[in-house]
N, C-alpha and C positions, 0 to 999 in steps of 0.2 A: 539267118538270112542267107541267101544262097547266093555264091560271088555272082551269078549273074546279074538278081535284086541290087547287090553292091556296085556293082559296072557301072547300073543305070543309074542309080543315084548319083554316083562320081563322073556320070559323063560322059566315062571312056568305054575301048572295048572288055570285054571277059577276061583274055589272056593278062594284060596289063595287069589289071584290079587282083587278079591271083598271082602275079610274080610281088607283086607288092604289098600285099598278106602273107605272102612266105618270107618277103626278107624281113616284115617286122617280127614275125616266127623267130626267124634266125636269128635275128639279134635280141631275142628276149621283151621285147617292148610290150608281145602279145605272148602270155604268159598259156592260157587255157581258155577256155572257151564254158559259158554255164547256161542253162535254163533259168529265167526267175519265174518262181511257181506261186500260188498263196499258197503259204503255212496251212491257212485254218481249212482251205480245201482239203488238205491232206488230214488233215484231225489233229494239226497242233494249234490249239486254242489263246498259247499262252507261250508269250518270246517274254525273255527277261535277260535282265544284266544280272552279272554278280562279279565284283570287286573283292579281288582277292588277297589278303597281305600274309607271306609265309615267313613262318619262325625265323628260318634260314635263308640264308640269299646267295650261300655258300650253288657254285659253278653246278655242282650234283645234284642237292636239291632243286635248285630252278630244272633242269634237266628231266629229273625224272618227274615232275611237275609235269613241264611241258607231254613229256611222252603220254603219262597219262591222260592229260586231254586232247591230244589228238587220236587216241584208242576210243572218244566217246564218241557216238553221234549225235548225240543229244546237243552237245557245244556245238555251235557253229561257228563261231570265228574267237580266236583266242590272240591277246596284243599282250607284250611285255610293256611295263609302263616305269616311268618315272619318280621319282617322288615314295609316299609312304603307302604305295598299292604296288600290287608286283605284278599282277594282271588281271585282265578286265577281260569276261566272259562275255558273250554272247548268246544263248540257247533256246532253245523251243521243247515245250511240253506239252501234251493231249489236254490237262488238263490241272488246277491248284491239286491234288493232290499229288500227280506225277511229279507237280514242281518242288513240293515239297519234300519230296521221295528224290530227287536229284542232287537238294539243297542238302538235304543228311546225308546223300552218298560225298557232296563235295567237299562237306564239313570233317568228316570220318578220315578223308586222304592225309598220308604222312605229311608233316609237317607245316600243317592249314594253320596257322594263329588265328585268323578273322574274318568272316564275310560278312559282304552286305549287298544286298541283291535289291533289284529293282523289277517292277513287272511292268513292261511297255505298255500304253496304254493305248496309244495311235501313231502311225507312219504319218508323220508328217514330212519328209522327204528320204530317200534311199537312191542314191548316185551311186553308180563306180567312182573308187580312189579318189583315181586324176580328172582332171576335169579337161577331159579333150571335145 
């Protein structure tokens, strides 16, 4: 949306509505800005979770964990978790056997003990975070 579009919905004039976008900029509250596209336009047919628990929990291994799933693009959002999971994937695939071709690449990675993946089935809601 274009700060003008924002103005007019907020009321005020242009200038205001963008000095007020940049200081939530400055102050971090507005982190980046994204497109939401459909997946399956693009030719990814198949989002899925995968739940991850690693041998080690040791400071380096979660670490070099993490790096290598931010080098994929196939994952899209990656959470360190609580409890007897160390993190919880996200991802999209063209198609079941791409996903299966991803499940054996993320099986293979040092220090994987166990996954267990789920294939979304339907968007039943998708919000930002916070709820502003």
């Amino acid at each position: 949306m274009t700060n003008v579009e924002l103005a007019r919905r907020l009321g005020i004039s242009a200038p205001p509505s963008l000095r007020r976008v940049r200081a939530l900029e400055d102050r971090g509250i507005i982190t980046g800005y994204r497109a939401l596209v459909d997946e399956k336009q693009l030719g990814f047919d198949v989002v899925f979770f995968a739940f991850v628990h690693l041998a080690s929990q040791a400071e380096a291994d979660l670490e070099q964990f993490r790096q290598q799933i931010r080098d994929w693009s196939a994952i899209r959002e990656c959470w360190t978790l609580s409890g007897d999971i160390d993190f919880m994937l996200k991802g999209v695939a063209e198609d079941l056997r791409a996903f299966q071709a991803i499940v054996a690449e993320l099986t293979a990675l040092p220090n994987v003990r166990t996954i267990r993946t789920a294939i979304a089935l339907e968007k039943v809601k998708d919000e930002p975070i916070a709820p502003v």
